[in-house]
C-alpha positions as CSV (number, residue, x, y, z in Angstrom):
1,X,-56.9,157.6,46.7
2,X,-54.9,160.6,48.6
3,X,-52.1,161.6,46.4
4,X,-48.8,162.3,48.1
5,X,-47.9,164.9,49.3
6,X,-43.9,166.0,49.9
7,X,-42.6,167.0,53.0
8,X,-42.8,170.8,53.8
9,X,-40.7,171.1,55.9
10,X,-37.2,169.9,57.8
11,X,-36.8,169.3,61.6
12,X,-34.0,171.1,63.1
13,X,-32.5,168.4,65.6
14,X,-29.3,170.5,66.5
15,X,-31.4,173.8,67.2
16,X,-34.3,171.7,69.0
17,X,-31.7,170.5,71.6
18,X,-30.0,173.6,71.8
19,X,-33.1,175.7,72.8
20,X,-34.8,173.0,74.3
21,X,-38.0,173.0,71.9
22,X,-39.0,171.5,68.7
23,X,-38.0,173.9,65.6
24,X,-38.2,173.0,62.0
25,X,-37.6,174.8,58.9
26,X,-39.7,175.3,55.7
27,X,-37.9,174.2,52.4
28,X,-37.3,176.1,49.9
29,X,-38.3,180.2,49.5
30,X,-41.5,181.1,48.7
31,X,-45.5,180.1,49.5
32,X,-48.8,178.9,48.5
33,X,-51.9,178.6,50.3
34,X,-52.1,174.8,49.9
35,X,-48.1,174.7,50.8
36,X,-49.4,176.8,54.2
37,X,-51.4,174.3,54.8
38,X,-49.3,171.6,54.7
39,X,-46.3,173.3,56.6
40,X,-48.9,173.9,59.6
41,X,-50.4,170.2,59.6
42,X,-46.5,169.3,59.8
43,X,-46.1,171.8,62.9
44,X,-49.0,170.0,64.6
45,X,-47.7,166.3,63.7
46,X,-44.3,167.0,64.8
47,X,-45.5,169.4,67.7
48,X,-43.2,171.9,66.5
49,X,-42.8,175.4,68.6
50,X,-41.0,177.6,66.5
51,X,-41.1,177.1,62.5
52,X,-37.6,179.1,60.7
53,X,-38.9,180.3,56.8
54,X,-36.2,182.5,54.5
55,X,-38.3,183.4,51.8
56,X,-37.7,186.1,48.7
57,X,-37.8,189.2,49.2
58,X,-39.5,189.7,45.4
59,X,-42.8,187.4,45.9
60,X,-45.3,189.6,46.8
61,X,-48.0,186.9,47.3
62,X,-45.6,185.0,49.3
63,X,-44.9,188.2,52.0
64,X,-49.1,188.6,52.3
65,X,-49.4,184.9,52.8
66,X,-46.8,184.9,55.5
67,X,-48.1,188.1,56.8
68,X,-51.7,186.4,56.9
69,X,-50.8,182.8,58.2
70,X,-49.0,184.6,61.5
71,X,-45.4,184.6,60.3
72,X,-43.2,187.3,62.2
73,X,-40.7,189.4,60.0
74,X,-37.7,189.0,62.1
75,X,-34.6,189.8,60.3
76,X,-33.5,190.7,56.5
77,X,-30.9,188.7,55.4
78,X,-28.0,190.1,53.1
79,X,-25.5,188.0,51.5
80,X,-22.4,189.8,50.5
81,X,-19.9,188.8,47.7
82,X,-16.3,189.5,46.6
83,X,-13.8,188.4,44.1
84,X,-10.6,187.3,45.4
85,X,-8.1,188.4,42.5
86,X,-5.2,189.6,44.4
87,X,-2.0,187.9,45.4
88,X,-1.8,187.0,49.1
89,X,0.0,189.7,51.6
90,X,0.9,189.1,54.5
91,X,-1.7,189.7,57.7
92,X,-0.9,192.9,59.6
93,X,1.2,192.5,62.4
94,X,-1.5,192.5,65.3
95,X,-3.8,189.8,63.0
96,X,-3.2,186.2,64.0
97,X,-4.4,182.9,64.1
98,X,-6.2,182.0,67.6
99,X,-4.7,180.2,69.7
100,X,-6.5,177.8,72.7
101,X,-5.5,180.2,75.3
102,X,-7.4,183.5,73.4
103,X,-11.2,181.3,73.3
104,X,-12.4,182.7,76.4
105,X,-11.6,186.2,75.5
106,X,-13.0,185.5,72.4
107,X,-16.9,183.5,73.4
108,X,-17.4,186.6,75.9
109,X,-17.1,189.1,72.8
110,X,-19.5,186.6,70.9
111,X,-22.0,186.2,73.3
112,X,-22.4,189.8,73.7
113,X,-21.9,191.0,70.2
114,X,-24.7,190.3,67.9
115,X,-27.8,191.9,69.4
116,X,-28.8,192.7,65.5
117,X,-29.6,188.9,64.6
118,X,-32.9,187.5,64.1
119,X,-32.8,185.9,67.7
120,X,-32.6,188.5,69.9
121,X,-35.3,190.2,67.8
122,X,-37.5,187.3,68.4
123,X,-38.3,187.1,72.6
124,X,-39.5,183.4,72.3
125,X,-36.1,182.5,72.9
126,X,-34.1,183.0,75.9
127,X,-31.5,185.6,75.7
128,X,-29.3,183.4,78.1
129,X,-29.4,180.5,75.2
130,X,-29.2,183.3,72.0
131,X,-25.7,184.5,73.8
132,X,-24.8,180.8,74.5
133,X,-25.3,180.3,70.9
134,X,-22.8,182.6,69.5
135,X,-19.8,181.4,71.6
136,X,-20.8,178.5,70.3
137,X,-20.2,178.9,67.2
138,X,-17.2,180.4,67.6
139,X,-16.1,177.3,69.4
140,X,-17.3,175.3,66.6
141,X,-15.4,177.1,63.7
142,X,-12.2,177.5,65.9
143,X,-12.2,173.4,65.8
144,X,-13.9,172.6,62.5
145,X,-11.4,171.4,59.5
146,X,-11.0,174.0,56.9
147,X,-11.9,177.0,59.2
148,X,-10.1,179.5,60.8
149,X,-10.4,182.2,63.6
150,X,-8.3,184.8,63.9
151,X,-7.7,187.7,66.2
152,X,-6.3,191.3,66.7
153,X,-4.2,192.2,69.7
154,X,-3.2,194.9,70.7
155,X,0.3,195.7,71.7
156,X,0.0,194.0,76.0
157,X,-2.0,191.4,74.5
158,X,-5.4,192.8,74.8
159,X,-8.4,191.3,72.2
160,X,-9.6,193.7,69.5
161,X,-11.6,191.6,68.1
162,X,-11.7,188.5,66.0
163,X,-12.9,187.0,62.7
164,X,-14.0,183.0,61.6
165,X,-13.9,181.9,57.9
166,X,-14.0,178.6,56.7
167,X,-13.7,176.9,53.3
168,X,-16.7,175.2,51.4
169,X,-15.5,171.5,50.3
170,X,-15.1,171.4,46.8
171,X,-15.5,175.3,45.7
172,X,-12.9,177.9,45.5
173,X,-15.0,180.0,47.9
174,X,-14.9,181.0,51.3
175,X,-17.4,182.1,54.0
176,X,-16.9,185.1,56.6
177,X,-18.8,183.3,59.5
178,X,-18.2,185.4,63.0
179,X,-16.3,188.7,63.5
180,X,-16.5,191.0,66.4
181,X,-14.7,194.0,67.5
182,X,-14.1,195.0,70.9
183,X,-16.1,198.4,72.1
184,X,-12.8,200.2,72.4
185,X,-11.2,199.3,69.3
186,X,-13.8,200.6,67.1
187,X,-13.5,202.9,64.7
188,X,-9.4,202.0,64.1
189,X,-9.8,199.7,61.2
190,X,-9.7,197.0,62.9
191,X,-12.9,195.0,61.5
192,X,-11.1,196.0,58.0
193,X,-7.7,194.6,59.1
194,X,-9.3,190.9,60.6
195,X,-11.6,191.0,56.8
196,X,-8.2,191.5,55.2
197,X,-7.0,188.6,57.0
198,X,-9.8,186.4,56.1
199,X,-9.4,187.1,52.7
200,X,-5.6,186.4,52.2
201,X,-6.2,183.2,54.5
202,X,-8.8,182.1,51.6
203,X,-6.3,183.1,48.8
204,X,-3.7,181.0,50.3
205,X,-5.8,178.1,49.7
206,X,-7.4,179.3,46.4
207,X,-10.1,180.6,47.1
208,X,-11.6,182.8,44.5
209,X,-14.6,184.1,46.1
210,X,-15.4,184.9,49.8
211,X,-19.3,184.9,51.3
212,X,-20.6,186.8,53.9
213,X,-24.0,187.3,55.9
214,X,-25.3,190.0,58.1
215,X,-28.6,191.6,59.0
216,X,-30.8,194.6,57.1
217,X,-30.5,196.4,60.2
218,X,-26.5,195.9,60.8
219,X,-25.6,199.1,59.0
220,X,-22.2,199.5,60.2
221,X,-21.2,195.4,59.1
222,X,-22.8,196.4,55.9
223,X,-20.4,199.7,55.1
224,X,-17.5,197.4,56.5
225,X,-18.1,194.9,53.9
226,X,-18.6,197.6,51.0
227,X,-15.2,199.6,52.2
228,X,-13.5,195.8,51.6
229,X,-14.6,195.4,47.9
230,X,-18.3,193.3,48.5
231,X,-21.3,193.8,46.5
232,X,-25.4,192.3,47.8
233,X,-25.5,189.4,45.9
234,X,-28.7,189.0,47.6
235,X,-31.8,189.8,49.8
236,X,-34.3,187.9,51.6
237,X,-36.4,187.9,54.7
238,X,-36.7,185.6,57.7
239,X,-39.4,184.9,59.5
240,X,-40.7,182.6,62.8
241,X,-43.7,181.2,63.4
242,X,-44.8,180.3,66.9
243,X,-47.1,177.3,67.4
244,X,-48.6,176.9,70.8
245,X,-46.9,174.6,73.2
246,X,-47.6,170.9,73.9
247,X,-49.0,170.3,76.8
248,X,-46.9,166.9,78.3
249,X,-50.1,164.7,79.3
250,X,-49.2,162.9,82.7
């Protein structure tokens, strides 16, 4: 009698319509042989083209096993942390919520700000559908309950940049999600200015820690988030693996 065997692995339905391809994700953060086994007889049954896997960054057995078993290195993740101790001020004067009308100033800066991520690294997906997929997320938070976006102006109404944070349900924390600045408002203190925001947006609903994510090789959001008070709470590494695709019998 087989024994059973628990599922590997989760299938991504929002990314798989998004891209246009099957993509599922490994659970959990680390690797056996006999677990890479598994997770590839999974690819095949659910003809899966791209597989997501966020594993430790301490397992040494489980970076050779990815390394062996055709797993790309694609990004390193880094979550940031910070206390939220401090009474709420008020946001400085050219912060403030979005409104309908700033969105499309706001999507253009997403799609064409985050060519650090994991999926612009990785050219098995389309660079039209990567920059789709960051206004769309923008879109998303700007509509989801408990999130916010705000955004800088300058003094004729031009976007600096912008910033999404949302609350998670049941936990005095908040998460950093998006936040851009504009080419020509860098290096003003802007970015620190929309963080600032964020945070006293989370205090006002008592939130007593904030989140954030960015990538090993986003050196310039890492300082921002260290001049603003966060610490690494962690590090861990992404990979993709590519299965060949399906040919569609007719």
């Amino acid at each position: 009698m087989s024994r059973f065997l628990p599922v590997p692995c989760d299938f991504l339905g929002w990314d798989s319509n998004f891209f246009g391809f099957h993509i599922g994700r490994i659970r959990g953060n680390s690797l056996t042989k006999e677990l890479v086994e598994q997770v590839d007889e999974w690819g095949r049954q659910n003809e899966i083209r791209c597989l997501y896997f966020l594993a430790r960054a301490d397992d040494a057995l489980t970076t050779q096993l990815a390394q062996a078993h055709g797993f790309q290195l694609v990004d390193v993740r880094i979550t940031f942390e910070c206390r939220i101790t401090k009474t709420p001020m008020p946001m400085a004067d050219f912060i403030r919520p979005a409104r309908f009308d700033d969105m499309p100033a706001v999507e253009s800066m997403a799609r064409a700000g985050f060519t650090e991520t994991r999926f612009f690294y990785d050219a098995g997906f389309p660079r039209s559908r990567v920059e789709e997929l960051y206004a769309v997320w923008i879109q998303r938070d700007f509509d989801e309950k408990d999130s916010i976006v705000l955004v800088g102006t300058s003094e004729n109404d031009q976007h600096l940049g912008y910033i999404s944070c949302r609350l998670s349900p049941g936990q005095k924390c908040a998460q950093i999600g998006l936040i851009g600045v504009s080419r020509e408002a860098r290096g003003q203190g802007v970015g620190q200015s929309l963080v600032k925001g964020a945070l006293d947006w989370a205090a006002e609903r008592g939130a007593t820690r904030m989140k954030v994510v960015t990538q090993g090789r986003n050196i310039a959001g890492q300082r921002l988030y260290q001049r603003c008070g966060f610490l690494t709470r962690s590090v861990e590494l992404w990979y993709h693996k590519w299965y060949p695709a399906v040919e569609v019998k007719k």
